[in-house]
C-alpha positions as CSV (number, residue, x, y, z in Angstrom):
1,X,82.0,-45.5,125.0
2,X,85.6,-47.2,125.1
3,X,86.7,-44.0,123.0
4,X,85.4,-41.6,125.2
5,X,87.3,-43.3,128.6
6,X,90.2,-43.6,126.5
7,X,90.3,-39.6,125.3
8,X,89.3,-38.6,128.9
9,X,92.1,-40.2,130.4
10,X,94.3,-39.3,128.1
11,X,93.1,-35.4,128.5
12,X,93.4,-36.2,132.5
13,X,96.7,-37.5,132.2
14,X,98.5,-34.8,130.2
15,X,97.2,-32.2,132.1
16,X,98.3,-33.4,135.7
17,X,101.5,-33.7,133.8
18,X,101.4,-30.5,132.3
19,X,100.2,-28.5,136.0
20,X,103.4,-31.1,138.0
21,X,105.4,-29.1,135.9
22,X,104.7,-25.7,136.8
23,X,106.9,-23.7,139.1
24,X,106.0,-22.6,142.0
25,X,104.4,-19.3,143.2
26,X,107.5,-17.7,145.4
27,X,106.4,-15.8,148.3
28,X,105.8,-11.9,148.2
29,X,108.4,-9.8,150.9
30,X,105.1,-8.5,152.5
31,X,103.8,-12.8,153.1
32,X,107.8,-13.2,154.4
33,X,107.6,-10.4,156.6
34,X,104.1,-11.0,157.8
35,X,105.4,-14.3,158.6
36,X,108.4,-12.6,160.5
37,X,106.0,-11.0,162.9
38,X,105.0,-12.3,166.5
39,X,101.2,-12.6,166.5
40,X,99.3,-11.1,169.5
41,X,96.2,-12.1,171.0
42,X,93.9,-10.6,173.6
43,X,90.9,-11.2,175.4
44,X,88.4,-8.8,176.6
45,X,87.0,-9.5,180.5
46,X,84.5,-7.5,182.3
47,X,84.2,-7.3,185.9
48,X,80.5,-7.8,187.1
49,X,78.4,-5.1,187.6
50,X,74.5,-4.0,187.4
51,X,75.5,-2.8,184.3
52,X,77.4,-6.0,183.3
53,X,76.0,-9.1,185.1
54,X,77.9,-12.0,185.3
55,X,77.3,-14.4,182.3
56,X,78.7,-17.6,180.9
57,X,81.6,-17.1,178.6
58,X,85.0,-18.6,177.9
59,X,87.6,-19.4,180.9
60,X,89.5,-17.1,182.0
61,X,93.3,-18.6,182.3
62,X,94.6,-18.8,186.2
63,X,97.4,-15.9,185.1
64,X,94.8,-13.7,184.2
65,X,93.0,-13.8,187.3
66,X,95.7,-13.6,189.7
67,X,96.0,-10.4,187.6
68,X,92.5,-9.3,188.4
69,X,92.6,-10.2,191.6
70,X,96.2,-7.8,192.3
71,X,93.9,-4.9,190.3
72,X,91.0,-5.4,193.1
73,X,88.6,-8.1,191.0
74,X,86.9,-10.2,192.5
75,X,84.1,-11.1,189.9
76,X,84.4,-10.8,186.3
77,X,83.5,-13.1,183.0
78,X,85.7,-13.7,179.4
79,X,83.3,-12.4,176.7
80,X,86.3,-13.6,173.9
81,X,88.2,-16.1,173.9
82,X,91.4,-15.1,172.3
83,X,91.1,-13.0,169.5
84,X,94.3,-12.5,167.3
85,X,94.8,-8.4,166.3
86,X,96.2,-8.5,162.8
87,X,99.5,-6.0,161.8
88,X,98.0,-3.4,160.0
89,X,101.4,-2.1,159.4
90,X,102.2,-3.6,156.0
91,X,100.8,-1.6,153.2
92,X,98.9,-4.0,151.1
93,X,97.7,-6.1,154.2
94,X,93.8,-6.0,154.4
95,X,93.1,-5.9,158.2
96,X,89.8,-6.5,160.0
97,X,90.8,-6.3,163.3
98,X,87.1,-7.0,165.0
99,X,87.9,-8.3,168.6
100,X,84.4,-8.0,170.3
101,X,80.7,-7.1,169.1
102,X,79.8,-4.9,172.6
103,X,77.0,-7.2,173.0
104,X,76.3,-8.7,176.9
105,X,72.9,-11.5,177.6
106,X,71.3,-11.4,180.8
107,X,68.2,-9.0,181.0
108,X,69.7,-6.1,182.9
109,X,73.2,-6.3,180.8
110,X,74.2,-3.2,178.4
111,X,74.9,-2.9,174.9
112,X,78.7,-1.7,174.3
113,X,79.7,-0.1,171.0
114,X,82.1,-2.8,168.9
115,X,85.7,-3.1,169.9
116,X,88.3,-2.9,168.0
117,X,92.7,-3.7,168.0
118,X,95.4,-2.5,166.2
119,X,99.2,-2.2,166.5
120,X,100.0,0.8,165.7
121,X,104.0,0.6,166.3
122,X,107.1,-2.1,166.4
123,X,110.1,-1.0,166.7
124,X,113.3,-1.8,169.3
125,X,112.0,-4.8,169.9
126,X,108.3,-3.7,171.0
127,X,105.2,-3.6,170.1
128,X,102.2,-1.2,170.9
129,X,99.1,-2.9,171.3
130,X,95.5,-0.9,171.1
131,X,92.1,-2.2,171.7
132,X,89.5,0.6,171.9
133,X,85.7,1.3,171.3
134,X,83.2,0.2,174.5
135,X,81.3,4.3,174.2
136,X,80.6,6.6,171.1
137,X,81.2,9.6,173.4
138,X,84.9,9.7,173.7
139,X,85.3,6.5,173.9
140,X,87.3,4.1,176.0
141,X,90.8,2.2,175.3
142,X,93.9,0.2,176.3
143,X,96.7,1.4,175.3
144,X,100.2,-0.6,176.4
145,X,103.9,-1.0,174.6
146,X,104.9,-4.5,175.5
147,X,108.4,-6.4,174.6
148,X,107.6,-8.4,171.6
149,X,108.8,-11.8,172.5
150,X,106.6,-14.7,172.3
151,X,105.5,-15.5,176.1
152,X,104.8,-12.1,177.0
153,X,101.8,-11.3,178.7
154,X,99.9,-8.7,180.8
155,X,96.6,-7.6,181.8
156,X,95.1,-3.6,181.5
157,X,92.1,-1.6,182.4
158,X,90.2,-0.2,179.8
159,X,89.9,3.3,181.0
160,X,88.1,6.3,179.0
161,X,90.3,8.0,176.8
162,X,91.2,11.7,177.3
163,X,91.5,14.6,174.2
164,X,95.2,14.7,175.6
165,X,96.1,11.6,173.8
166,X,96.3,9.7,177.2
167,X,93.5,6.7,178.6
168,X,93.4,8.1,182.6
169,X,91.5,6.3,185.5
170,X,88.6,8.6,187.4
171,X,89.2,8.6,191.0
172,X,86.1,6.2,192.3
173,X,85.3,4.5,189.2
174,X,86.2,0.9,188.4
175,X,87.8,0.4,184.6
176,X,84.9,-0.9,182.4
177,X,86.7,-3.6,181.2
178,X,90.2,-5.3,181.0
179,X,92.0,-7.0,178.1
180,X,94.5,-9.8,178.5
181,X,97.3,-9.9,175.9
182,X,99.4,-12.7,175.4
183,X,102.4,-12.3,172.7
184,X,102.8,-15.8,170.2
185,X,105.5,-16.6,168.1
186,X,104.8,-15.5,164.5
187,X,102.8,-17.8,162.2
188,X,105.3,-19.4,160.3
189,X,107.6,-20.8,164.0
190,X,104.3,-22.0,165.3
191,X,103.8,-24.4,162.8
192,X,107.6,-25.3,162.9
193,X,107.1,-26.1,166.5
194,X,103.9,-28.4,166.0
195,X,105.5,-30.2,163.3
196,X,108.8,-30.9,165.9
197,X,106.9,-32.2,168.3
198,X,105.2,-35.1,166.3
């Protein structure tokens, strides 16, 4: 039995020696660059309707609702907290960018179709952020070109989305929803700052 501890350990022992010494894996330009990106998060809010009753969800930050309130809301619910939309403009990047199921509780409350984000476009220093789905027929979208800095914020209707390339309001008709985007500093600086302030 002493044998068998004895070639174990030594078996153990040469190969932690044998993986200290391997180099390390250097990062792909695709990782670097993904790294060099700001990340962008929104948050989908509906107003409350018979269609959408009000229901418990996540809070809705104090920005946000002085927001709604300047776009004529007075009652509306989070049904995502903040859900990050990946860059789906690196080649080899493999992007699920799921932000919200379309599902509401409550027994009057409506089924939406999923919603999805992408950023379709950086370049001069902004980024175009799109979050779309809600209706199979047509369907309905926000659509916005922000700066991308890290801090940088707004809220936007969702508004049906026209076969002229363009989401337009209908004279009457409240937007179905909103979505709250809030820019972040890339992945790589956030952890940078975290570790700083330790």
């Amino acid at each position: 039995m002493t044998r068998l501890k004895f070639t174990l350990l030594l078996i153990f022992s040469t190969l932690t020696s044998f993986a200290s010494e391997l180099p390390a894996q250097n990062p792909t330009p695709a990782s670097i660059a993904r790294q060099r990106f700001n990340q962008v998060f929104v948050k989908v809010i509906m107003p409350v309707t018979l269609r959408t009753p009000k229901q418990d969800g996540p809070a809705v930050e104090s920005w946000v609702a002085e927001r709604l309130s300047e776009l004529g809301e007075s009652e509306y619910f989070a049904v995502t907290d903040w859900v990050p939309v990946c860059d789906g403009l690196l080649a080899d990047d493999d992007v699920d960018n799921h932000v919200w199921s379309g599902s509401l509780v409550g027994k009057n409350a409506s089924a939406f179709c999923p919603v999805g984000g992408d950023l379709p476009e950086r370049k001069d220093g902004r980024v175009m952020i799109l979050v779309g789905g809600w209706d199979p027929g047509g369907g309905h979208e926000t659509k916005v070109t922000l700066v991308d800095e890290p801090g940088t914020r707004a809220v936007e209707p969702v508004l049906p989305y026209s076969a002229h390339g363009k989401s337009k309001a209908i004279p009457g008709q409240k937007p179905l929803a909103y979505v709250a985007i809030l820019i972040g500093p890339p992945p790589r600086a956030s952890v940078t700052l975290d570790s700083k302030n330790e």
